[in-house]
C-alpha positions as CSV (number, residue, x, y, z in Angstrom):
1,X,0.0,0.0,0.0
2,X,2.7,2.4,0.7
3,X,4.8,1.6,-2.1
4,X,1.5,2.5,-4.2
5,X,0.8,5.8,-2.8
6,X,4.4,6.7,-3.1
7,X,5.1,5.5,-6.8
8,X,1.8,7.4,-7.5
9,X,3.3,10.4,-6.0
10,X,6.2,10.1,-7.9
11,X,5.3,9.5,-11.1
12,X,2.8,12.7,-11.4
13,X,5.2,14.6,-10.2
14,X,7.8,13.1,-12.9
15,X,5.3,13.9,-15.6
16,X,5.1,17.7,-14.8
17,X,8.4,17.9,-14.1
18,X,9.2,16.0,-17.8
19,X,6.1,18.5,-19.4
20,X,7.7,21.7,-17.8
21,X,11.4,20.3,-18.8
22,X,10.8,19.0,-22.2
23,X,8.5,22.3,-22.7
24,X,11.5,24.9,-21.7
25,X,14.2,22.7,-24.1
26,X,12.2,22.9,-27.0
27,X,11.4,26.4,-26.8
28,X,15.0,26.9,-26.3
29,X,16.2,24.9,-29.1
30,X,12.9,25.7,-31.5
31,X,12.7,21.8,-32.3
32,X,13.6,18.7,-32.7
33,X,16.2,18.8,-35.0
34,X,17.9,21.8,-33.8
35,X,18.3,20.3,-30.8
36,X,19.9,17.1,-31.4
37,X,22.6,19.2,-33.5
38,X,23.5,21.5,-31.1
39,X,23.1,19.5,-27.5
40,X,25.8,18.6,-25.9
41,X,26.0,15.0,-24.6
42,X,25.5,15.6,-21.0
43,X,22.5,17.1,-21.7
44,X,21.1,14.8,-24.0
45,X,21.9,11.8,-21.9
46,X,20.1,13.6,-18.9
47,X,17.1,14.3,-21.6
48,X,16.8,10.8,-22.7
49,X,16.9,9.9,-18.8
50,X,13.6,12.7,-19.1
51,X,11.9,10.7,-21.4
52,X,12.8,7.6,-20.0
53,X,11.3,8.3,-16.9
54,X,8.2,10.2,-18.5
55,X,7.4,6.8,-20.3
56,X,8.1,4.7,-16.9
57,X,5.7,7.2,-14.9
58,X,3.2,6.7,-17.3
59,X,3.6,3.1,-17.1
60,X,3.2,3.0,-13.3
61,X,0.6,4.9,-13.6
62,X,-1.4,2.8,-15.4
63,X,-0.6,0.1,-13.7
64,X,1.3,-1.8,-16.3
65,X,4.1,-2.6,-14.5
66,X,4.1,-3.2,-10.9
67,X,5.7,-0.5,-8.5
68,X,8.8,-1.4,-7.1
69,X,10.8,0.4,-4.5
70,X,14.1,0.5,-7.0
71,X,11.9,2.4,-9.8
72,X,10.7,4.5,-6.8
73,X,14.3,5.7,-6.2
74,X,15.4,5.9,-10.0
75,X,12.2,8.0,-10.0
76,X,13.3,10.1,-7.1
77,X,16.5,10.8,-7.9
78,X,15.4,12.1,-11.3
79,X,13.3,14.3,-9.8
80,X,16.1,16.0,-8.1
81,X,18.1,16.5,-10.7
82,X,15.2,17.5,-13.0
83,X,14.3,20.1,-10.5
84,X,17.8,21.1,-9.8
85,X,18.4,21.7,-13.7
86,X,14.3,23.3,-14.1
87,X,15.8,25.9,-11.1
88,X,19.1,26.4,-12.7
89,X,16.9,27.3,-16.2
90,X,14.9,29.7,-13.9
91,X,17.0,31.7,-12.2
């Protein structure tokens, strides 16, 4: 039960934290293809992570896979460094 609530938790905050990150770096870039010319590869390895956990989120979400504490820390620790680089974009 707690690993539920907590997963859910996580994952909706994931998915705005993805929408709002995803949002600023195309706006920044102007597309797709601008921005896998110009990105460097820290950046896009951190962005694929992004996606990665967007689609995982929305798996746990809808309950396709089950919720496991280890995808509730990959999850967390995502969201730190999403926020971290959302308040670094910001300020």
């Amino acid at each position: 039960m707690k690993n539920t609530l907590a997963s859910k938790i996580t994952s909706c905050l994931s998915l705005l934290l993805a929408m709002v990150y995803l949002y600023e770096l195309m706006s920044y870039f102007g597309g797709v293809k601008k921005l896998f010319r110009e990105i460097n590869l820290a950046a896009l390895i951190f962005t694929i992570f992004v996606i990665f956990n967007f689609l995982l989120s929305i798996l746990l979400l809808t309950k396709k896979i089950k919720s496991k504490l280890l995808l509730i820390i990959f999850q967390i620790l995502i969201i730190i460094v999403t926020s971290w680089v959302l308040f670094e974009i910001y300020s």
